[in-house]
C-alpha positions as CSV (number, residue, x, y, z in Angstrom):
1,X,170.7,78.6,-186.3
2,X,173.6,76.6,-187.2
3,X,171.6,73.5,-188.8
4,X,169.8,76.6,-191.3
5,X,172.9,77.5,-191.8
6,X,174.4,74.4,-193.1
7,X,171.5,73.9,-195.0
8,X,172.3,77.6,-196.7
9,X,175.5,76.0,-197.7
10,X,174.5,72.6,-198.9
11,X,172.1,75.0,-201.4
12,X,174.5,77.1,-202.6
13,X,177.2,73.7,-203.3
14,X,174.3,72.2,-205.3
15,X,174.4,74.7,-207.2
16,X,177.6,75.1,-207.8
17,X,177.7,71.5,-209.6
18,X,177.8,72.5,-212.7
19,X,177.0,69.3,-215.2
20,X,179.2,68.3,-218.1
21,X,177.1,69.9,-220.9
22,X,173.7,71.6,-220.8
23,X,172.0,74.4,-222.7
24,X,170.7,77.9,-221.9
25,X,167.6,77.6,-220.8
26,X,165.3,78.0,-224.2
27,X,168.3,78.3,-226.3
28,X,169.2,76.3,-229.4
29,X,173.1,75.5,-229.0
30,X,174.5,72.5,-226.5
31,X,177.0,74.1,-224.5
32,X,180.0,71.8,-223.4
33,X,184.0,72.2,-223.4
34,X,184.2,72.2,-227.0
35,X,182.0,75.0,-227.7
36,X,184.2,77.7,-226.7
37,X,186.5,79.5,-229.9
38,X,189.4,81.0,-228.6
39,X,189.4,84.7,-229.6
40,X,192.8,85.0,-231.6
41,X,192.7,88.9,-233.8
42,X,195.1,88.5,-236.3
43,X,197.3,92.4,-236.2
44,X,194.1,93.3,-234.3
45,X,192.0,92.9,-237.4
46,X,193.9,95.4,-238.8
47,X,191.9,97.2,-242.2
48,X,193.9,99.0,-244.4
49,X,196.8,100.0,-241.8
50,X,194.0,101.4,-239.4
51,X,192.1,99.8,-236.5
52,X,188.4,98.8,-237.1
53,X,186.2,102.0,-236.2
54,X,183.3,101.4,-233.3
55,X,180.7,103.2,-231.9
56,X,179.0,102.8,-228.8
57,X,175.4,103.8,-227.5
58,X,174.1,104.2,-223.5
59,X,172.1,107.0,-221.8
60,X,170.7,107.8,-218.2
61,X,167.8,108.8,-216.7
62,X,167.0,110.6,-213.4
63,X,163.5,111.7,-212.0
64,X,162.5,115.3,-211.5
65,X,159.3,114.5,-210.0
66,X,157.2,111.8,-209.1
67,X,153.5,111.6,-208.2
68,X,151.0,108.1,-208.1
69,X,150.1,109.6,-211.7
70,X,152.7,111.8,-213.4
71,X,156.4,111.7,-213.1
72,X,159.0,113.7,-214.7
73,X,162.1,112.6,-215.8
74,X,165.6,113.9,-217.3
75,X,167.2,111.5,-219.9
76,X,170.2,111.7,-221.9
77,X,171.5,109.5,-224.9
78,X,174.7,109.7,-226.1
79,X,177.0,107.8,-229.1
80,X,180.6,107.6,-229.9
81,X,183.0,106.4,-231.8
82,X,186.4,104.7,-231.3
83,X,189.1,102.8,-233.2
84,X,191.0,100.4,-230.7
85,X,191.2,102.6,-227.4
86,X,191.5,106.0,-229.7
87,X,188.3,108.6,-229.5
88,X,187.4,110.0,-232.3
89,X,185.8,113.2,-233.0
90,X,182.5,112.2,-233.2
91,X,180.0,112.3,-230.9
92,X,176.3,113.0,-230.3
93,X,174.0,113.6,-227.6
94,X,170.3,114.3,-226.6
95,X,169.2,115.5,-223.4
96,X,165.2,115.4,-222.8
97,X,162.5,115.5,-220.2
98,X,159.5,113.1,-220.4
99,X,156.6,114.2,-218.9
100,X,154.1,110.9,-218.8
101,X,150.8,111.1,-217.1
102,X,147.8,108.6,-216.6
103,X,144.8,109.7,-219.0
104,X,141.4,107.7,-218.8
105,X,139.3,107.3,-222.0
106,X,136.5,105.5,-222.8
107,X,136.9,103.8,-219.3
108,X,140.0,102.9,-220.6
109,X,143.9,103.8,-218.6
110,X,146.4,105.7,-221.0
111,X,149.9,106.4,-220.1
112,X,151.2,109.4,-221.6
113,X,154.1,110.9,-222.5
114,X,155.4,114.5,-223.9
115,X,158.8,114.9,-225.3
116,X,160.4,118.2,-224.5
117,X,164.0,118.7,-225.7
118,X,167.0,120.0,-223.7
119,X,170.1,119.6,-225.0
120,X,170.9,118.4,-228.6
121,X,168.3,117.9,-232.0
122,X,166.7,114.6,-232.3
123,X,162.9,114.1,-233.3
124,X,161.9,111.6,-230.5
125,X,157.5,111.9,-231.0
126,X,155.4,111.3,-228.4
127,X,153.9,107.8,-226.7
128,X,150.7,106.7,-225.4
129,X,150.3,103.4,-224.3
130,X,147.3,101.2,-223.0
131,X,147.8,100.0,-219.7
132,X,145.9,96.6,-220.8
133,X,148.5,96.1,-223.4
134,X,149.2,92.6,-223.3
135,X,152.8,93.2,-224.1
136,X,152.9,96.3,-221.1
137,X,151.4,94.2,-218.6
138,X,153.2,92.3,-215.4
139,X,151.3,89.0,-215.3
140,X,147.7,89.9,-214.9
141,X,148.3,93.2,-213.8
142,X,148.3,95.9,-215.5
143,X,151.5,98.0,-216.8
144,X,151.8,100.8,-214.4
145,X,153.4,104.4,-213.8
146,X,156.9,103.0,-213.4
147,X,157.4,100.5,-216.5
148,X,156.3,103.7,-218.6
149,X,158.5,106.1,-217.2
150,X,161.3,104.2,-218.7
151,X,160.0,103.5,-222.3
152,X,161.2,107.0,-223.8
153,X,164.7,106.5,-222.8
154,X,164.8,103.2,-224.5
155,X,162.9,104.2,-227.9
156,X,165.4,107.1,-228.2
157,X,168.2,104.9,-227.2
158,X,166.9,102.8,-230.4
159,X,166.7,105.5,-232.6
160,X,169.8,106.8,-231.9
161,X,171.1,104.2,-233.8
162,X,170.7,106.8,-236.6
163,X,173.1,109.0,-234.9
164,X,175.3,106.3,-234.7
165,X,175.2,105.3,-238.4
166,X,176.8,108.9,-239.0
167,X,180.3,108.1,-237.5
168,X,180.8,105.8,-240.0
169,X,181.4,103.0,-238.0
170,X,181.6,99.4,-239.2
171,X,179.8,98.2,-236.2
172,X,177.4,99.6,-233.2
173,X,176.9,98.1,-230.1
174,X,174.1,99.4,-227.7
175,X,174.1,99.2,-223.9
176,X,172.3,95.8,-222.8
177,X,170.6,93.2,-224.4
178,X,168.6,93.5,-228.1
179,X,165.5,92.1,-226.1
180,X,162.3,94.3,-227.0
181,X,159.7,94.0,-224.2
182,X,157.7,97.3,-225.0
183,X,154.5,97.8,-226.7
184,X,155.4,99.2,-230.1
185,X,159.0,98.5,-229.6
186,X,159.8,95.1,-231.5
187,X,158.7,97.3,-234.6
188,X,161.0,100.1,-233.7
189,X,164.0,97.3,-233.6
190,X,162.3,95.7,-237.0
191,X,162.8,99.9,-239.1
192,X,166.3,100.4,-236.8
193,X,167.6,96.7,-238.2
194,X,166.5,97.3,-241.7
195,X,168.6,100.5,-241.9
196,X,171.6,99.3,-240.4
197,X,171.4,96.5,-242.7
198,X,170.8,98.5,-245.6
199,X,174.1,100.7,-244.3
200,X,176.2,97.6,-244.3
201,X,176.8,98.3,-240.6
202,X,176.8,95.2,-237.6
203,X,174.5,95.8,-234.9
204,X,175.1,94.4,-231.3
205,X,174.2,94.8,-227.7
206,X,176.1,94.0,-224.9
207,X,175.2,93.7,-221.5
208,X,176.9,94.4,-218.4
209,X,175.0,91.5,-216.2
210,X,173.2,88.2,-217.4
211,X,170.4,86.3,-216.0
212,X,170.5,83.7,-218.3
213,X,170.6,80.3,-217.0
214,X,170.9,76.9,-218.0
215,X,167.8,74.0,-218.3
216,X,169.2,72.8,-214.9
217,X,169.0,76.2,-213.4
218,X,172.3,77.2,-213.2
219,X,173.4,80.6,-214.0
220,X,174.8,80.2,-217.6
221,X,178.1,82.9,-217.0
222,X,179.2,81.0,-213.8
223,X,179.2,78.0,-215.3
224,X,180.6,78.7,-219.4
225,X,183.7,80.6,-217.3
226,X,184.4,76.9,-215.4
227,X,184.2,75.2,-218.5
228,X,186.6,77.8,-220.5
229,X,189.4,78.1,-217.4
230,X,189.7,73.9,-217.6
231,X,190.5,74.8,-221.3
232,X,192.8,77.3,-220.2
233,X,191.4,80.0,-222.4
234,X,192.0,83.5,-221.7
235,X,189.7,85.3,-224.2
236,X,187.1,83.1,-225.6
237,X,183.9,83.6,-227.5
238,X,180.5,80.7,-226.6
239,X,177.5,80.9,-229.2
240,X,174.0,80.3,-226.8
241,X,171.8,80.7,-230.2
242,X,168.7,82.4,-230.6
243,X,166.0,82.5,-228.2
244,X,162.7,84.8,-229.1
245,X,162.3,85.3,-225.3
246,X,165.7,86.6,-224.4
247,X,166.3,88.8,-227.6
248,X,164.9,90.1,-230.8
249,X,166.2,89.0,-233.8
250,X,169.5,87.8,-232.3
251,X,172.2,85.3,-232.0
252,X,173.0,85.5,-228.4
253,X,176.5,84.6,-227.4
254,X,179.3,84.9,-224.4
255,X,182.3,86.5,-224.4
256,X,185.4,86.8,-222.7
257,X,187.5,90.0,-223.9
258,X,190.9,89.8,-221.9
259,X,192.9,87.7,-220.4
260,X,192.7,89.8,-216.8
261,X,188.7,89.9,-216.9
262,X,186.7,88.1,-214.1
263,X,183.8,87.7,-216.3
264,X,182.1,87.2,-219.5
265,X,179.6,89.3,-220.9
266,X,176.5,88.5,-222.9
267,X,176.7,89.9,-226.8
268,X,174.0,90.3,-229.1
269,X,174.4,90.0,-232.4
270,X,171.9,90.9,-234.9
271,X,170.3,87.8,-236.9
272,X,172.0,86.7,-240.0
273,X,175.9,88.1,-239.5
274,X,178.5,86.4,-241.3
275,X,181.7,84.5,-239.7
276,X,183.9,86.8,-240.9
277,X,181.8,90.5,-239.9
278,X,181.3,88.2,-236.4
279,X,185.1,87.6,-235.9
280,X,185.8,91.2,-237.0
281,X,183.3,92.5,-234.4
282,X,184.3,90.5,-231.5
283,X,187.5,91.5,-232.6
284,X,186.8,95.4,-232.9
285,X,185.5,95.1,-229.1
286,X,188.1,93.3,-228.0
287,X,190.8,95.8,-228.9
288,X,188.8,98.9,-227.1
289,X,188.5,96.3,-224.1
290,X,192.0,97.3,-222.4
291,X,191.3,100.0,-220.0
292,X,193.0,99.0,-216.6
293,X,190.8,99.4,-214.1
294,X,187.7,97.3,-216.4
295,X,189.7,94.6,-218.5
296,X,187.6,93.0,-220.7
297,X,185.0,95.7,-221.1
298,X,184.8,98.1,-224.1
299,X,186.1,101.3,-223.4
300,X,183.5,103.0,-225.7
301,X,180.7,101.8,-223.7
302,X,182.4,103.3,-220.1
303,X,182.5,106.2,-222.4
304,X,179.1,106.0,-223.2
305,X,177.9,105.6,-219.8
306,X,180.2,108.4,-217.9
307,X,178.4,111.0,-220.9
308,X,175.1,109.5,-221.2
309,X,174.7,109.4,-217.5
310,X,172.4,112.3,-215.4
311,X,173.6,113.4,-212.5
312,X,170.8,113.8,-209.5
313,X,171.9,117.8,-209.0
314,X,171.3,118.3,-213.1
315,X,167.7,116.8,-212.2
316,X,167.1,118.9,-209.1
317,X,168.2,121.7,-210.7
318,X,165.1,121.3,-213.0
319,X,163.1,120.6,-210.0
320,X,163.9,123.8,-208.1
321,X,162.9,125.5,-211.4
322,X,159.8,123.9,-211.5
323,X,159.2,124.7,-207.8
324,X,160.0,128.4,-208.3
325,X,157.0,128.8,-210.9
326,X,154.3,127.4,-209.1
327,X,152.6,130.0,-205.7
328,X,152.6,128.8,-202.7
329,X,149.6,127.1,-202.5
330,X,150.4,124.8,-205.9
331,X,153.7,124.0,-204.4
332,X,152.1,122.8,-200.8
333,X,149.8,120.6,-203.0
334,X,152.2,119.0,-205.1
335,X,154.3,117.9,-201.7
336,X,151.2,116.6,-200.2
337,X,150.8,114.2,-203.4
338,X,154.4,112.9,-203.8
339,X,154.2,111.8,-200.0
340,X,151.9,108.8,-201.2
341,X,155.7,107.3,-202.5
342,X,157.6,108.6,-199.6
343,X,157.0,106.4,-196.9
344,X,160.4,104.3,-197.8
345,X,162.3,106.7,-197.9
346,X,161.4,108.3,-194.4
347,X,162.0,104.6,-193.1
348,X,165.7,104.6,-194.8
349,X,166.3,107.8,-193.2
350,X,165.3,106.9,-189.3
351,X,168.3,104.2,-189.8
């Protein structure tokens, strides 16, 4: 036991020596000690007297239902906007069910999915996707009930980049990455960047974790927050550079926000954005990046997330309705079909 153990260790110090300079694995910029910029907002980035207006996009999902072949699931999307760590007054949101079910046509495996509105007015038109779809599938497998379940949320989070464009902000920023991994949804990105650009507004992505990692295998956040504390930076800003496999039509980057944070966060940042729209948007977050118990993370995304998010009891409350529709005998049958995914749970449950 001992001798695995030490062995444990030995693993993890390997990989804890970071190397001098490397890249992200796939990316196009040479990360070393003299890549970092030191974030440095002159009056904040002040324009005219007021602070830089920002609006942030998350949502949530929970499941109503689930059987081997249909699930149904409540989603809500919500926008914002702020200037520094100020709410404005605007704000939009869109509460839906999904309802996706396998169909089989011509010996084919369809998953579809119905949109049916809750809360809120936003067209959001329905999906049906080929389970053979090379760009749906898991290796050689075919895309199944669970990878669909989640594209609706994500396509509406897209399109609610429209919302978005309403507050009048000078620059967006989604939750996550601007990677596309969806059948249909690297076109949806394409009409969403062409209007934003055409609106003269900055269009971002920021994610709360990273699995990047560099061509030696190290993971790339670990190792760019060693190389900025030797510099003794305490808000900094490191340019990765584009890679097709990590995001869409993006400039990938790391940044620091505050001096108090433990931890970067990977940016995306829309292909083509100029130095100074890129300074004034790392400099837009960084100002709404000051709440006390999350330094370094924009306040309009914890926003974001605390309204976009779906409680469980909202979803079982939806459930119970359904339940109370359907006799006796329905009711017995639909039980009998969700047990096929049960079995983990009951294993949780005996401890």
């Amino acid at each position: 036991m001992e001798a695995s153990i030490d062995s444990i260790a030995g693993t993890i110090r390997r990989s804890l020596n970071f190397p001098e300079r490397t890249k992200g694995h796939g990316f196009s910029e040479e990360i070393h000690e003299g890549s970092f910029e030191e974030i440095v907002c002159k009056d904040e980035d002040r324009e005219e007297g007021r602070g830089v207006p920002l609006s942030a996009i998350d949502g949530g999902s929970c499941t109503v239902l689930r059987t081997p072949t249909m699930a149904i699931v409540l989603n809500r999307v919500y926008c914002n906007k702020f200037i520094g760590m100020e709410k404005g007054n605007f704000v939009e949101r869109f509460s839906f069910l999904s309802k996706t079910e396998i169909a089989t046509k011509g010996g084919k495996v369809f998953f579809d999915t119905q949109i049916v509105p809750q809360e809120g007015e936003f067209t959001l038109g329905a999906l049906q996707i080929d389970s053979e779809d090379p760009e749906f599938k898991v290796g050689k497998a075919r895309g199944d009930l669970g990878r669909a379940i989640s594209m609706a949320r994500r396509f509406c989070e897209w399109s609610f980049v429209r919302r978005a464009l309403r507050s009048s902000a000078r620059f967006i920023v989604m939750d996550g990455s601007l990677q596309t991994g969806f059948p249909g949804e690297s076109e949806l990105a394409n009409v969403i960047y062409g209007e934003v650009e055409s609106a003269g507004v900055k269009l971002s992505g920021l994610s709360k974790n990273t699995t990047i990692f560099t061509e030696e295998g190290f993971p790339v956040a670990g190792f760019a927050n060693e190389l900025a504390r030797k510099r003794g930076f305490g808000k900094w800003l490191l340019s990765l550079g584009r890679n097709d496999e990590w995001a869409h039509r993006a400039e990938v980057y790391l940044a620091k926000l505050h001096e108090g944070a433990d931890r970067p966060y990977r940016l995306d940042v829309f292909e083509g954005i100029t130095r100074e729209d890129l300074e004034g948007l790392v400099c837009a977050l960084q100002s709404n990046s000051r709440y006390f118990a999350f330094p370094g993370y924009p306040y309009a995304l914890i926003d974001a997330h605390t309204y976009g998010r779906v409680q469980e009891e909202e979803a079982m409350h939806i459930r119970d309705q359904i339940l109370d529709r359907l006799d006796l005998e329905d009711a017995r049958k639909l039980e009998q079909v969700e047990r096929a995914l049960a079995g983990h749970d009951i294993l949780d449950e005996l401890g």
